[in-house]
C-alpha positions, -999 to +999 in steps of 0.1 A: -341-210+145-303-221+141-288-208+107-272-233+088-234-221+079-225-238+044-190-240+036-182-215+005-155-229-019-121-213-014-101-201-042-059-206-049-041-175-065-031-174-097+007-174-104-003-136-117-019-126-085+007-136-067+030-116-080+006-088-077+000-089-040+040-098-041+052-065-052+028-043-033+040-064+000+080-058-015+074-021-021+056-016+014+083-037+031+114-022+019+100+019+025+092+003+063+124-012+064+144+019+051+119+043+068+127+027+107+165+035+097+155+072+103+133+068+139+172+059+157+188+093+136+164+115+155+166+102+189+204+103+182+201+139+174+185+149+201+209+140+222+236+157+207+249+132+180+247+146+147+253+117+121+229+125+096+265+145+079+277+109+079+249+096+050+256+112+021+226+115-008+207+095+020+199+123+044+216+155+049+198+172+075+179+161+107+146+175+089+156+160+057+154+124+080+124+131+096+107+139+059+119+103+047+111+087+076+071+095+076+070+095+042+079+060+039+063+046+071+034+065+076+021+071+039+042+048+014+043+015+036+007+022+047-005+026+012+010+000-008+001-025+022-034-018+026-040-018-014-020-053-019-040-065+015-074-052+002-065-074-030-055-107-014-089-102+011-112-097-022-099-122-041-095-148-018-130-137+000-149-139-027-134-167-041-132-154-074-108-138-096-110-094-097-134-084-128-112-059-137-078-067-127-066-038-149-080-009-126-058-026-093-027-028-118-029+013-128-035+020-093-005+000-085+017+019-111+002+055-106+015+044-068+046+037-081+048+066-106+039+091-073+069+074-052+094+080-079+079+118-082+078+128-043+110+106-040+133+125-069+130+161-041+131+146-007+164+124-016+178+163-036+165+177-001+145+202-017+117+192-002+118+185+037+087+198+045+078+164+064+046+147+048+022+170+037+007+152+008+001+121-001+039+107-015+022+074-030-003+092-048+013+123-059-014+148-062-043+128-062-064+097-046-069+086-082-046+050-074-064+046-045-096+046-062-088+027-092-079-007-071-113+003-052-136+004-078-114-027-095-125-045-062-160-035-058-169-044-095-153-079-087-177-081-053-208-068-071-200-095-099-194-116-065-230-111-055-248-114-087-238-149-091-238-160-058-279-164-062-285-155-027-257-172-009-239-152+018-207-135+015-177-145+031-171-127+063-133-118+050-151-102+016-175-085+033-149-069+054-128-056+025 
């Protein structure tokens, strides 16, 4: 027996969560694009060419470098991407506006808040200890969970009044 696929309606973003998928999608591009700034610094100074004296405030050491570099690629631009991502996939997956848009905007800002804290002793280079915690979070995985429970509550909502339809493939997958 051949399933019948019915077409789900589709859903526009709101001026609001726009902007909110905007700024993770700003915050994650600019660490990635400061961040890759540091990946030619090390080859360089491994072949002899020491320019990190060169920066300033922006990296004093080669292990200084190599601290900003994965924190911003590998844990700041991953994090602010994926949440902003996982927003934009439930919303427009689901068709349907988050339940509790509140939860995704404190994760957003306890992000922000842990960038600014892990940011303040790498850039004073009193902290080049590459990345050993999580920069975006600070000490916690509270902002990660915050935008995930903020987008599960809007997918059980999602279900409840979907009175047996299936879920969107790109819902279900976030």
């Amino acid at each position: 027996m051949i399933e019948e696929r019915t077409t789900q309606p589709t859903r526009d973003l709101s001026k609001s969560e726009k902007w909110f998928v905007g700024w993770h999608v700003i915050f994650a591009t600019a660490a990635l694009s400061i961040g890759i700034q540091y990946g030619p610094m090390q080859a360089l100074e491994h072949a002899g060419v020491d320019l990190y004296p060169k920066l300033g405030f922006l990296a004093s050491s080669y292990y200084q470098g190599l601290t900003l570099h994965g924190v911003l690629n590998a844990l700041i631009w991953t994090t602010f991407f994926i949440t902003g991502f996982l927003t934009l996939t439930v919303i427009k997956g689901l068709g349907r506006p988050l339940k509790y848009p509140w939860l995704n905007k404190i994760g957003f800002w306890m992000m922000v808040v842990g960038l600014v804290t892990a940011a303040i002793p790498i850039l004073s280079d009193k902290a080049t200890v590459l990345y050993t915690k999580r920069a975006a979070c600070s000490t916690s995985d509270w902002c990660l969970w915050s935008s995930a429970v903020g987008s599960k509550a809007t997918a059980c909502t999602s279900r409840s009044t979907r009175g047996g339809k299936r879920t969107r493939a790109l819902a279900r997958r976030s």
